[in-house]
C-alpha positions as CSV (number, residue, x, y, z in Angstrom):
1,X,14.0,-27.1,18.9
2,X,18.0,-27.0,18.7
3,X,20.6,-29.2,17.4
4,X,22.7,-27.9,20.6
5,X,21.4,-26.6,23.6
6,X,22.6,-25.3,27.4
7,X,20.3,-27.7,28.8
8,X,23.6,-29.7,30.9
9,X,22.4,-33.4,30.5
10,X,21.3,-33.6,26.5
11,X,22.8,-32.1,23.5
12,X,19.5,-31.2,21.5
13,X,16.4,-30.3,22.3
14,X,13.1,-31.6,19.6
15,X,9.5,-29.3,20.6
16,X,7.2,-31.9,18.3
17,X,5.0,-31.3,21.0
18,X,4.2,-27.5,21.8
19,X,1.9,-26.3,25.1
20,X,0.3,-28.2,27.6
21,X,-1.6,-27.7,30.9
22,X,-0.7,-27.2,34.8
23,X,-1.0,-29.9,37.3
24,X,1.4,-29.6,39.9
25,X,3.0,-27.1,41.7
26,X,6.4,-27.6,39.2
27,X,4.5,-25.9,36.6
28,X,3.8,-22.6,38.4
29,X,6.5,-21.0,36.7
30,X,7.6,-22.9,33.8
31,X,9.9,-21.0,31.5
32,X,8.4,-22.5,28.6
33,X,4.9,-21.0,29.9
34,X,6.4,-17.5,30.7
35,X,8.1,-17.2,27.6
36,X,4.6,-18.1,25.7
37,X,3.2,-14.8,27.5
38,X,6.1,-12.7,26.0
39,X,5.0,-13.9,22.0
40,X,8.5,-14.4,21.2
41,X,8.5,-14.3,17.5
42,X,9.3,-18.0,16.4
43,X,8.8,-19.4,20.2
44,X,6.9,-22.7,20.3
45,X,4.7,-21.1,22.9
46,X,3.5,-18.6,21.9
47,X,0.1,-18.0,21.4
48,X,-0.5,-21.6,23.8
49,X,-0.7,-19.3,27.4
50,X,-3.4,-17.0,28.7
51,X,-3.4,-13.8,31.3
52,X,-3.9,-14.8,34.9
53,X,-3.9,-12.8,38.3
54,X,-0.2,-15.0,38.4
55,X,1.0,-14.2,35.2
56,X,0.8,-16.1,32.0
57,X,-0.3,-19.9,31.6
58,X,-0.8,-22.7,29.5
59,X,-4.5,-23.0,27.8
60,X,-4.4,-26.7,27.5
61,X,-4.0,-26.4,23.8
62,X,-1.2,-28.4,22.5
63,X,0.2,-28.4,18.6
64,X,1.9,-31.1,16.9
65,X,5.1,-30.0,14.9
66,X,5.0,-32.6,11.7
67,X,8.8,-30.8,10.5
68,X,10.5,-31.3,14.0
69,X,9.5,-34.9,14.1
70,X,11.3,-35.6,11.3
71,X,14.7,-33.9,12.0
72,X,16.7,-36.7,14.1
73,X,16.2,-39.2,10.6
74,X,18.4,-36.4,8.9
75,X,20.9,-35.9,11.5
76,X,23.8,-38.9,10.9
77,X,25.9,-37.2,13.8
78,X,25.3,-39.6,16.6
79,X,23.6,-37.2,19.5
80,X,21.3,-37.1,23.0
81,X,17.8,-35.8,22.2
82,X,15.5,-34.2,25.2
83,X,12.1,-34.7,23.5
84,X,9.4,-31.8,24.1
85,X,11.3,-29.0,26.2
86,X,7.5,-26.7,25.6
87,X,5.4,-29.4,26.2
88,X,4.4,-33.3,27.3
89,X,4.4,-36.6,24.9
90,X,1.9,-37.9,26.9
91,X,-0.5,-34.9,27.3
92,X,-4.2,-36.0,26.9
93,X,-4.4,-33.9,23.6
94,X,-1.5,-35.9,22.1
95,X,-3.0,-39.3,20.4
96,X,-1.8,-42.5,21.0
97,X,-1.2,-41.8,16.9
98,X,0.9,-38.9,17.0
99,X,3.0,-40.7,20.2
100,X,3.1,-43.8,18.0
101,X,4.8,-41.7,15.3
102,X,7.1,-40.1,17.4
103,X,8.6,-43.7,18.9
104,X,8.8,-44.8,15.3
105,X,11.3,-42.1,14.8
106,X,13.7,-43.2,17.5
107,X,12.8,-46.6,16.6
108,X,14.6,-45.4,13.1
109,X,17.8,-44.0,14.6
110,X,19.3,-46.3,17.0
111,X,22.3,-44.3,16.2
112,X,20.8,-41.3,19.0
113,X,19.5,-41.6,22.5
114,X,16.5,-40.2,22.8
115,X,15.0,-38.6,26.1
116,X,11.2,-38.6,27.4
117,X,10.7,-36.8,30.3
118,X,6.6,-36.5,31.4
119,X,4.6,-35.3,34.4
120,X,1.7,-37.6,32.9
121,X,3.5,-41.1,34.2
122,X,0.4,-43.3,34.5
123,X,-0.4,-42.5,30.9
124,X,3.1,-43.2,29.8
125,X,2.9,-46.7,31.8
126,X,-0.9,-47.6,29.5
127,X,0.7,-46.6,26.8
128,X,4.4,-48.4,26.9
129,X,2.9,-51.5,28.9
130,X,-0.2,-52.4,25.9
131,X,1.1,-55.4,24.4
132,X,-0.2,-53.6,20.9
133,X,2.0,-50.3,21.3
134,X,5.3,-52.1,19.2
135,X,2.7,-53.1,16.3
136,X,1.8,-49.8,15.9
137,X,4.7,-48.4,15.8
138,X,5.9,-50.8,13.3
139,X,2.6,-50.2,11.2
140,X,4.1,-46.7,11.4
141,X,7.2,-47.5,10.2
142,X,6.0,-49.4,7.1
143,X,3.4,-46.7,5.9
144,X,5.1,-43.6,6.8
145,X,9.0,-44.4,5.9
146,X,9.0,-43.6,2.1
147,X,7.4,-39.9,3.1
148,X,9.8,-39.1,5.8
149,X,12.3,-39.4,3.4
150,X,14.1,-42.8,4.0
151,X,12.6,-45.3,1.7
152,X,13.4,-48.9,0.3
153,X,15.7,-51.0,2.6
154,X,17.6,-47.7,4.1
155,X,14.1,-47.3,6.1
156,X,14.3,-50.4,7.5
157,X,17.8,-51.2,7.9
158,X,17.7,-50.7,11.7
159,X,15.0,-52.6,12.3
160,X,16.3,-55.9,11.1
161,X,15.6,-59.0,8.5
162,X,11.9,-59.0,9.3
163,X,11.3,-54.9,9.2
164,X,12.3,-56.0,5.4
165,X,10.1,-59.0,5.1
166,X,6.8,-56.3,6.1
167,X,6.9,-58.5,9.8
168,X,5.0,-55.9,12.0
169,X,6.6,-57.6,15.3
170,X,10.4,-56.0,14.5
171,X,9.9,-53.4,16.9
172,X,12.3,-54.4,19.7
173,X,10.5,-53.3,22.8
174,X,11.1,-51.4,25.0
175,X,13.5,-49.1,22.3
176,X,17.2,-49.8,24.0
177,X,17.6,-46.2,23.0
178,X,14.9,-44.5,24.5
179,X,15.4,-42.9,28.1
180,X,12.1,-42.9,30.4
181,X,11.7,-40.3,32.8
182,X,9.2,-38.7,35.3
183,X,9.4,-35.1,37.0
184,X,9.6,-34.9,41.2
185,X,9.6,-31.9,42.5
186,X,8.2,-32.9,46.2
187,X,7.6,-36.0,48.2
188,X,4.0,-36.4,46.9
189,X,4.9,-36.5,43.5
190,X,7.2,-39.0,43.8
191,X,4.9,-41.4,45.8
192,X,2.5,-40.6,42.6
193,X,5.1,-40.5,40.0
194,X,8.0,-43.1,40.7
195,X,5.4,-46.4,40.7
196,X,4.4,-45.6,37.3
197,X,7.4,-45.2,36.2
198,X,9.0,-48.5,37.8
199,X,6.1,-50.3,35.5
200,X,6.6,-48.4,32.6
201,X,8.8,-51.0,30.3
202,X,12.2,-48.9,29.7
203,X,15.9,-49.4,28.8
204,X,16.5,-46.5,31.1
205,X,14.4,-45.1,33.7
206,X,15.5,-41.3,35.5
207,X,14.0,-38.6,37.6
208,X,14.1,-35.0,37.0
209,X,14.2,-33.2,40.2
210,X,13.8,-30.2,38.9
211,X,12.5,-27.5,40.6
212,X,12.9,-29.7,43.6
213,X,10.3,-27.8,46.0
214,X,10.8,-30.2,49.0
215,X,12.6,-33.2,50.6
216,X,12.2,-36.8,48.5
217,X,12.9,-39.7,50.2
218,X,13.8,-42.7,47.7
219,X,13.7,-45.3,50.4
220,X,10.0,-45.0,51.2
221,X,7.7,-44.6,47.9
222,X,4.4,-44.6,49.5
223,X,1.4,-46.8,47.8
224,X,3.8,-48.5,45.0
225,X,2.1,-51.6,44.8
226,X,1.9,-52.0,41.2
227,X,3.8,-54.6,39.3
228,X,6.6,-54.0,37.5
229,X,7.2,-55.2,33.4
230,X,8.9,-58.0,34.9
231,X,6.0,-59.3,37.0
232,X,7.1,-59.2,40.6
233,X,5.2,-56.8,42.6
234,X,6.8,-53.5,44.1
235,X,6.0,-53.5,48.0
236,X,8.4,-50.5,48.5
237,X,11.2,-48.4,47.2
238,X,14.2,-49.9,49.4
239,X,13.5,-53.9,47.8
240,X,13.7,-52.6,44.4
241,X,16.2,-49.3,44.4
242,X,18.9,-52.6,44.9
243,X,17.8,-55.0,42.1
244,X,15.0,-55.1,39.8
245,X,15.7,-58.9,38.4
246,X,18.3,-57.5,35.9
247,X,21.1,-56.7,38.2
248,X,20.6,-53.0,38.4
249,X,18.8,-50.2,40.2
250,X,15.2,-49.9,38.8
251,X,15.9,-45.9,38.8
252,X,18.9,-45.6,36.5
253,X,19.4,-41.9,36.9
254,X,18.8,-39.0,39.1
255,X,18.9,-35.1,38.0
256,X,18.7,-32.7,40.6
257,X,18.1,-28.7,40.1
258,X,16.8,-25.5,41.5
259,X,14.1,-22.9,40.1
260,X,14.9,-19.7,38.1
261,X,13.3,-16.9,36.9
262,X,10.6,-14.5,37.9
263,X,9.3,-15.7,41.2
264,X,11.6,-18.7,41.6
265,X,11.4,-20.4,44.4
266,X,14.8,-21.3,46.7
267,X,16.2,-25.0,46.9
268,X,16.7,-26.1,50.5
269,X,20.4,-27.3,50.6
270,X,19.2,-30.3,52.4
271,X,16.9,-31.6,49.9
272,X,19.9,-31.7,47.0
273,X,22.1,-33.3,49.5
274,X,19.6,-36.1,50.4
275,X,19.1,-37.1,47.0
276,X,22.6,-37.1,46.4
277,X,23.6,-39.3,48.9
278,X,21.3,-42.1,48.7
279,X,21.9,-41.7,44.9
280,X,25.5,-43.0,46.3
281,X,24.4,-45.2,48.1
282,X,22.5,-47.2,45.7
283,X,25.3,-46.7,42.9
284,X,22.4,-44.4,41.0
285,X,24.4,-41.6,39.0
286,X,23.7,-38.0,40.2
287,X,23.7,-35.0,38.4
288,X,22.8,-31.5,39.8
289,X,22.2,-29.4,37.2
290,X,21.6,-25.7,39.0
291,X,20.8,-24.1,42.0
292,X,18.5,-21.8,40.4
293,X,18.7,-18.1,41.4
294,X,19.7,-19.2,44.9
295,X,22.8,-19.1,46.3
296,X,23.4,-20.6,49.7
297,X,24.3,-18.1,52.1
298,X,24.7,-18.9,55.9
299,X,24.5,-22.1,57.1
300,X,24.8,-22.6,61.0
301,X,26.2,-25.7,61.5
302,X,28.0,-25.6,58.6
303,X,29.6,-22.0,58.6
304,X,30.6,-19.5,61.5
305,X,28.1,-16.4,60.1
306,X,27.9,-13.3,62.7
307,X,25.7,-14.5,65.4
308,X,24.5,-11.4,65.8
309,X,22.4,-11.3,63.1
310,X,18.9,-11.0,62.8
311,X,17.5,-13.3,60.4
312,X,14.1,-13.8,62.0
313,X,11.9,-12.8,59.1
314,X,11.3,-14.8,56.1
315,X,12.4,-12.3,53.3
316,X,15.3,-9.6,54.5
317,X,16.6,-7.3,52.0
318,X,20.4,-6.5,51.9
319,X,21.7,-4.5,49.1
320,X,21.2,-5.5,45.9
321,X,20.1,-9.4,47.3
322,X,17.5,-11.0,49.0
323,X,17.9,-13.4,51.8
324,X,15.3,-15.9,52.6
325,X,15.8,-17.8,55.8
326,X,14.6,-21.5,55.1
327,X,15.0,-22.8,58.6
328,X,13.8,-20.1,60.9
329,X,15.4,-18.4,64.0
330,X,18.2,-16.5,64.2
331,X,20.6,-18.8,65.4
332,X,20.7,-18.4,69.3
333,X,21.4,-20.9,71.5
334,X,22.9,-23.2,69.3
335,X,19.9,-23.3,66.7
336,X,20.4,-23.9,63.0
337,X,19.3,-21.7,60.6
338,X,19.8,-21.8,56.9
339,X,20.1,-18.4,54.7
340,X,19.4,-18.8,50.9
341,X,20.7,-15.4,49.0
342,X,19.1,-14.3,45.4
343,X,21.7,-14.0,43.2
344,X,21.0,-15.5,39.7
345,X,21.3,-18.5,37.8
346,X,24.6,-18.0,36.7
347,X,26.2,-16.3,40.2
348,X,24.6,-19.2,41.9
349,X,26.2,-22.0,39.5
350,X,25.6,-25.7,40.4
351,X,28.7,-26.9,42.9
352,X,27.0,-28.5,45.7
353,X,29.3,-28.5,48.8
354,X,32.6,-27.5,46.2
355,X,31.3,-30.4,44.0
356,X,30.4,-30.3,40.4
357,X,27.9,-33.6,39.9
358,X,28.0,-34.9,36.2
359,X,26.5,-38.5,36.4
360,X,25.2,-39.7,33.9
361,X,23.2,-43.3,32.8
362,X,26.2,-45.7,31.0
């Protein structure tokens, strides 16, 4: 956990949930898992990964950090919390208990904007859709107050005349400071991802597209048929990307960003600039957070590159960098090819076409 961070889109991080378990191809090389394999004195991972042929990963074993919980009730400093950078809220270890305890505490400090970001988006829509889940948390909030250090009328100050009055039904719901959020790194996991999501009841719904490992097209969400919290039934993403009965998008934010690290994997240009634009056209904010280790190199109908080259095989070494060509070819005849160079994180940056995206929910 940090009370700052280099994350680009939050300005602390809170780990009360540490570890978790692969199930998608986004999690092959989680930083959070690698960095568990290095037992990193003090590292929330470590000691949650296992040896594998590929390297380190997560055991499934999750562990519940009582003293992070607590922090954001002691920090007055207004701030943007990303909850659970090592792990998932929603993980099938974590109870509906501990996940109660944790929405009591940005229930408590309206002051912050909290974050939730899961791969688990079906269990995040039971939980935040059972008519019972704002009791709870207010059961929480009555028992639990006095220990986490806020007691008397302080505790329940932000929760209004009948917090005071020991009325469990206080709890506002959905939180209006609590951001809801599902990662999509492929088309697949958004037609699986993005329905949940849309019923999940939220003051702020976003995607992390990050590592994005394939083209996602927003106008198309395959199999959303589920009903939103507002009761009318979702048929398709195009009806509901314009209006979802409140005068907004139903996606209120979009995060785009590349993989890095050992074994990264390149981020077609392509796919970045297809979520960008029909983030523009629907009025969504963008943000691209990072191109990951690669650099875009050549691109033929964007740049004049020697057309003599050969760039025919997937993986050609030059120097000190690696070029993968996404497209294929080598750029006779006309042909397109694209040419992703390994560079680094920081070489690579996160300009896309001269651009720096910063969007961000109002």
């Amino acid at each position: 956990m940090a009370d700052g961070t280099k994350i680009e889109w939050t300005d602390a991080t809170l780990n009360v949930v540490n570890g978790c378990s692969v199930i998608s191809p986004g999690c092959a090389n989680c930083y959070a898992m690698r960095a568990g394999g290095r037992n990193l004195p003090g590292h929330p991972s470590t000691g949650l990964t296992m040896p594998s042929k590929a390297g380190h990963v997560w055991t499934g074993e999750v562990r519940l950090n009582e003293r992070a919980l607590v922090l954001p009730l002691h920090w007055r400093r207004p701030r943007t919390i990303f909850w659970n950078a090592h792990g998932d809220l929603f993980h099938n270890d974590v109870s509906d208990a501990w996940i109660d305890r944790c929405f009591a505490v940005m229930a408590l400090t309206p002051h912050h904007t909290h974050q939730v970001l899961t791969k688990r988006s079906a269990r995040m829509q039971s939980y935040c859709a059972n008519p019972w889940t704002p009791q709870r948390i207010a059961r929480v909030i009555l028992d639990e107050a006095a220990a986490w250090g806020v007691s008397g009328t302080d505790a329940l100050a932000p929760c209004g005349d009948r917090a005071r009055e020991q009325d469990p039904s206080f709890v506002h719901w959905p939180l209006p400071n609590v951001w809801k959020g599902v990662s999509v790194e492929d088309q697949k996991r958004a037609d699986e991802r993005i329905p949940d999501l849309l019923a999940t009841p939220a003051a702020v719904r976003f995607l992390s597209c990050e590592p994005l490992l394939g083209p996602v097209d927003l106008t198309n969400i395959t199999g959303a048929e589920k009903s939103r919290d507002y009761g009318s039934p979702v048929h398709g993403w195009s009806a509901i990307w314009q209006n979802n009965g409140l005068g907004r998008a139903c996606l209120d934010w979009v995060i785009v960003g590349g993989e890095s690290g050992p074994g990264s994997r390149p981020m077609h240009p392509d796919w970045a600039r297809g979520l960008r634009d029909q983030c523009a056209a629907a009025g969504v904010p963008f943000l691209m957070k990072q191109w990951g280790d690669w650099e875009l190199a050549l691109d033929r109908e964007r740049d004049d590159p020697d057309w003599r080259a050969d760039y025919t095989n997937d993986y050609v070494d030059r120097g000190k960098s690696k070029w993968l060509n996404l497209e294929g070819g080598c750029g006779f005849h006309g042909k397109r090819f694209v040419v992703m160079r390994s560079v680094g994180k920081r070489a690579a940056g996160r300009l896309l076409d001269g651009v720096q995206h910063d969007g961000m929910p109002k």
